[in-house]
MARTIZA-583475 format. One record per residue (C-alpha): z, x, y; residue in one letter. Coordinates in steps of 0.5 Angstrom, whole numbers, plus 500, padded with zeros to 3 digits. Each point is the difference from the previous one (the first is absolute). Layout:
BEGIN
+-----+-----+-----+------+
|   w |   u |   v | rest |
+-----+-----+-----+------+
|   Z |   X |   Y |    a |
...
+-----+-----+-----+------+
//
This chain:
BEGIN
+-----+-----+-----+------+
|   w |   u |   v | rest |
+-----+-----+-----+------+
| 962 | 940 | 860 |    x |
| 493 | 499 | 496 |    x |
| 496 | 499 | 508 |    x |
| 503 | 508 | 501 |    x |
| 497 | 503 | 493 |    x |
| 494 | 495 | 502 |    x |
| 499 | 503 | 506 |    x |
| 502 | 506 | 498 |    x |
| 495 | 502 | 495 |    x |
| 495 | 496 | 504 |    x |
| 500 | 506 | 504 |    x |
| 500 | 505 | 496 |    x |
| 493 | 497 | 497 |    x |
| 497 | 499 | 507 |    x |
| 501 | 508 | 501 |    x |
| 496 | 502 | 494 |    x |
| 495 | 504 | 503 |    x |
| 492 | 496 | 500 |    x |
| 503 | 494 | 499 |    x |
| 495 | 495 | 501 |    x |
| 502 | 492 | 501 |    x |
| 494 | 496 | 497 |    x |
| 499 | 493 | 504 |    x |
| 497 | 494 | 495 |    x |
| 494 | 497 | 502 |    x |
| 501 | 493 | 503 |    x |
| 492 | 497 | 500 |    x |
| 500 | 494 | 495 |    x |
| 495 | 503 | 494 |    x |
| 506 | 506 | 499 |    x |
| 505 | 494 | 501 |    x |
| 496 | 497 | 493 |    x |
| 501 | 505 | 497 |    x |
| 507 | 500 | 498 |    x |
| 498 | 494 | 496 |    x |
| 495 | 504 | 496 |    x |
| 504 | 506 | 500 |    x |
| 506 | 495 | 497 |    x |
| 494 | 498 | 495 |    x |
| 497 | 506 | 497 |    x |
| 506 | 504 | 499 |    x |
| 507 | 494 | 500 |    x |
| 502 | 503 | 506 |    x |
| 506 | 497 | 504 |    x |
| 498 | 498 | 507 |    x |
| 504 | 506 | 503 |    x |
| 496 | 505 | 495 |    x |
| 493 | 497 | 501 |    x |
| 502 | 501 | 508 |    x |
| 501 | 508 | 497 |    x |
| 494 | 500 | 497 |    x |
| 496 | 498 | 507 |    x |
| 503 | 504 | 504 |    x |
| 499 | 506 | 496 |    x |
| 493 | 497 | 500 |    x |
| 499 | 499 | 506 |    x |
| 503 | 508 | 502 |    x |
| 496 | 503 | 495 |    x |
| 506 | 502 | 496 |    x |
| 499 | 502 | 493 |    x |
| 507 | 503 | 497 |    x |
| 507 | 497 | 502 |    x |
| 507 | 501 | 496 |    x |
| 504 | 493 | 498 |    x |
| 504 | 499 | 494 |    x |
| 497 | 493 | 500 |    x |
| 497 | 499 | 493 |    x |
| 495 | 495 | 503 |    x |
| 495 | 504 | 502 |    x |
| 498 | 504 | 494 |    x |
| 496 | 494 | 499 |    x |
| 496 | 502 | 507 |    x |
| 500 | 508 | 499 |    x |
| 501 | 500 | 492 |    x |
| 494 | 506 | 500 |    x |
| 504 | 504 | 506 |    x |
| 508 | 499 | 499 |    x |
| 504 | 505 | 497 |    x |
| 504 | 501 | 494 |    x |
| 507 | 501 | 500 |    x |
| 502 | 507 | 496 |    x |
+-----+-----+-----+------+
//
């Protein structure tokens, strides 16, 4: 039941028009990076590899509930209402 929702909804995301799927770099300085993200701003590894992929892509905005990178985008997040 959850895997069709899963699937479901994946779909109806990959439809979105411009959608682009970003790939992480896989070289050995941008693995290490991680860590220095981790570091800097006390990310967990899944958020420090967020952090380089958007890097790596040059993406500066994004949307999440996860509070973690306020500490990262602090100057640019957006307050609630």
């Amino acid at each position: 039941m959850i895997i069709e929702v899963m699937k479901s909804v994946l779909v109806k995301i990959l439809e979105i028009p411009s959608l682009e799927i970003c790939s992480p770099p896989t070289d050995k300085p941008s693995q290490l990076k991680i860590v220095q993200f981790m570091d800097s701003f006390q990310l967990r590894p899944r958020d420090a590899y967020h952090l380089l992929i958007m890097q790596a892509n040059e993406i500066e905005e994004f949307a999440t509930f996860d509070s973690d990178f306020r500490r990262v985008f602090s100057a640019k997040a957006l307050k609630k209402a």
